[in-house]
C-alpha positions as CSV (number, residue, x, y, z in Angstrom):
1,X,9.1,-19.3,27.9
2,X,11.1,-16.2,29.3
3,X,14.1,-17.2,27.3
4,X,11.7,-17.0,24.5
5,X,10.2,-13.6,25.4
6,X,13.3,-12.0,25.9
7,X,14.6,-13.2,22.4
8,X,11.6,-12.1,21.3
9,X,11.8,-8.4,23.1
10,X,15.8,-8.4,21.8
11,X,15.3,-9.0,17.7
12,X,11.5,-7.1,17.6
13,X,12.1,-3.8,18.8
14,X,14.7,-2.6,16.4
15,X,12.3,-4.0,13.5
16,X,9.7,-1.7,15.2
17,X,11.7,1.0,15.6
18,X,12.3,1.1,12.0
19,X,9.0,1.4,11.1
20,X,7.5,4.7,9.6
21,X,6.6,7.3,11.3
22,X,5.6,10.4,9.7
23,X,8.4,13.1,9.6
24,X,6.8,16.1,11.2
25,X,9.3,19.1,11.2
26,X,7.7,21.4,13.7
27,X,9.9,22.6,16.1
28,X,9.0,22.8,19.6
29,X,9.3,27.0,19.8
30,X,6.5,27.0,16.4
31,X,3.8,25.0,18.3
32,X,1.3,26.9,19.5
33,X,0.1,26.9,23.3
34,X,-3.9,26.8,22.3
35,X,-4.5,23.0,21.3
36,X,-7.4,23.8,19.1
37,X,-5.5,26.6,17.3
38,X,-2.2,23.8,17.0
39,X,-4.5,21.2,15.4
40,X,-5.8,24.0,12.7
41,X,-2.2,24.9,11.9
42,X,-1.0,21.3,11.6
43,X,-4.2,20.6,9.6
44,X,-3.4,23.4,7.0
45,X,-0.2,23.2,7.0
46,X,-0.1,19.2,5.8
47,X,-2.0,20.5,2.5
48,X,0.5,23.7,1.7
49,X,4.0,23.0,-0.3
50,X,7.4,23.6,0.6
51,X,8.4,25.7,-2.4
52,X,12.0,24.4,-1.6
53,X,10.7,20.4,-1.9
54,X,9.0,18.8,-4.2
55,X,6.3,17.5,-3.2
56,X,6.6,17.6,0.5
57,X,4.5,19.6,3.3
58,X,5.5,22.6,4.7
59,X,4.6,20.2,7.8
60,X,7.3,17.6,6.9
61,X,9.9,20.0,5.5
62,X,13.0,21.0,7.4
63,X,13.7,23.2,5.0
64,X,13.8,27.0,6.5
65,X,11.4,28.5,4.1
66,X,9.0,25.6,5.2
67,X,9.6,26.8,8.8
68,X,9.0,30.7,7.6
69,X,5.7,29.3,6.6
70,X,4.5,27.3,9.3
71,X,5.0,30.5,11.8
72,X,3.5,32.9,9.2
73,X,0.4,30.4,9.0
74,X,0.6,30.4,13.4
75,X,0.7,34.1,13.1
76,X,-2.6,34.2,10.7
77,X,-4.4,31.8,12.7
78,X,-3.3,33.4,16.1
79,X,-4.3,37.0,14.6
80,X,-7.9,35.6,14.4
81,X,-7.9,34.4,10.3
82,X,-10.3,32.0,8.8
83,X,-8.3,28.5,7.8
84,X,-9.2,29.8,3.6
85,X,-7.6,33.6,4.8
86,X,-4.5,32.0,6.4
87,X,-4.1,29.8,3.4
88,X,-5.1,32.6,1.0
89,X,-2.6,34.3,2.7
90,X,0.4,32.1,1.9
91,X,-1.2,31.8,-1.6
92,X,-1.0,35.8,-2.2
93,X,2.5,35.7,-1.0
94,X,4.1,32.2,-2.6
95,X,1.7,31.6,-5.5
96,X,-0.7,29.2,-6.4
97,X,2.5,26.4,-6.3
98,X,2.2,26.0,-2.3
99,X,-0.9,24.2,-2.3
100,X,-0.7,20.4,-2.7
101,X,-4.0,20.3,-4.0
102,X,-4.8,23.0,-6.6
103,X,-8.2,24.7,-7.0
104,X,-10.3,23.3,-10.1
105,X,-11.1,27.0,-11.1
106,X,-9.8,29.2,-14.0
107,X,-6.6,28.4,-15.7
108,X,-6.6,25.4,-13.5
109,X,-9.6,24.3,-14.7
110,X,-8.1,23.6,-18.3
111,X,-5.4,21.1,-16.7
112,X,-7.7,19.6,-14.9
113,X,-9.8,19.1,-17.8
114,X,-7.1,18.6,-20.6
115,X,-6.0,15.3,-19.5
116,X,-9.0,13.7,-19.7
117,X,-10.3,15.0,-23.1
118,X,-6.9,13.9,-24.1
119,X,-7.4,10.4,-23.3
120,X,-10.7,10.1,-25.0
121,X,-9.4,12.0,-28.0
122,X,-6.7,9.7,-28.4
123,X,-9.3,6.4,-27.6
124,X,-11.1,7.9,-30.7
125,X,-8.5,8.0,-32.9
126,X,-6.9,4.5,-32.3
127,X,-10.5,3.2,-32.7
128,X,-11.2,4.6,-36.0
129,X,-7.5,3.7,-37.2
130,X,-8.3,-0.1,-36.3
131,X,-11.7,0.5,-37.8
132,X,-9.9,1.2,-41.2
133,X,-7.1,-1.7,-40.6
134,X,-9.7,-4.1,-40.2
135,X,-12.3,-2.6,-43.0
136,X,-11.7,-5.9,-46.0
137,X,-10.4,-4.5,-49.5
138,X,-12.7,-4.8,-52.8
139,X,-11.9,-7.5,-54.3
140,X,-10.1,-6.9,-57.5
141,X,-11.7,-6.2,-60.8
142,X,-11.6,-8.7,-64.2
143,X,-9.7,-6.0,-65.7
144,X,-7.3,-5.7,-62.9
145,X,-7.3,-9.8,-62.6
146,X,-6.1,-10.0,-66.1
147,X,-3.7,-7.3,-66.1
148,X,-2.3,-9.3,-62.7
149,X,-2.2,-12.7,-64.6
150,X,-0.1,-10.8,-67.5
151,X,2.5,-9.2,-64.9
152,X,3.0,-12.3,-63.3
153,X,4.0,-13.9,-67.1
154,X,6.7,-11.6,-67.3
């Protein structure tokens, strides 16, 4: 049985090791000393963009820009800002593309919106065009019969 424990210790902890673990960038200088002031910062800071990543958190980015963010955001929250005036800060400064998850207002609002209307439009259309496909043709006419029967004779 130890045999079989320590085999087991041996070949399982580099499988566990390798498993993910979420790639926070924060240095140890950015964090802040108040906990609950920490836990705002790391809570705003997983929904703002690295404008040097795609797609990744200023939290997860190494990038230096990403780290330019994260301490103005600890500066904003330190200096006594709401969480919407620290992010509105970063907003005013990097644009509307630093936020992960956009606002549904304004322009926004139309992209939001456009996909969507987009889908049903094209729905609609693919319905009526099978609706015509599949709509049966008049049958022909005795003229057009005989004038049929004649062409064939040819």
């Amino acid at each position: 049985m130890r045999v079989f424990l320590l085999l087991l210790m041996l070949f399982a902890a580099p499988v566990v090791s390798l498993a993910p673990m979420p790639a926070l960038a924060v240095q140890p200088d950015e964090v802040l000393d108040d906990p609950a002031l920490e836990a705002r910062a790391r809570a705003l800071s997983t929904g703002l963009r690295c404008v040097v990543c795609r797609n990744e958190s200023i939290d997860e980015s190494n990038a230096d820009l990403a780290r330019d963010m994260r301490i103005i955001l600890r500066e904003r929250l330190v200096a006594g800002d709401t969480d919407a005036q620290a992010v509105q800060f970063l907003v005013d400064r990097y644009g509307e593309y630093v936020l992960l998850n956009p606002q549904r207002d304004g322009v926004n609002l139309i992209l939001w919106v456009a996909a969507p209307v987009l889908l049903l439009l094209g729905l609609g259309v693919a319905a009526m065009a099978v609706r015509r496909r599949a709509r049966p043709e008049e049958p022909l006419s005795d003229a057009e019969k005989a004038r049929l029967k004649e062409i064939l004779r040819e």
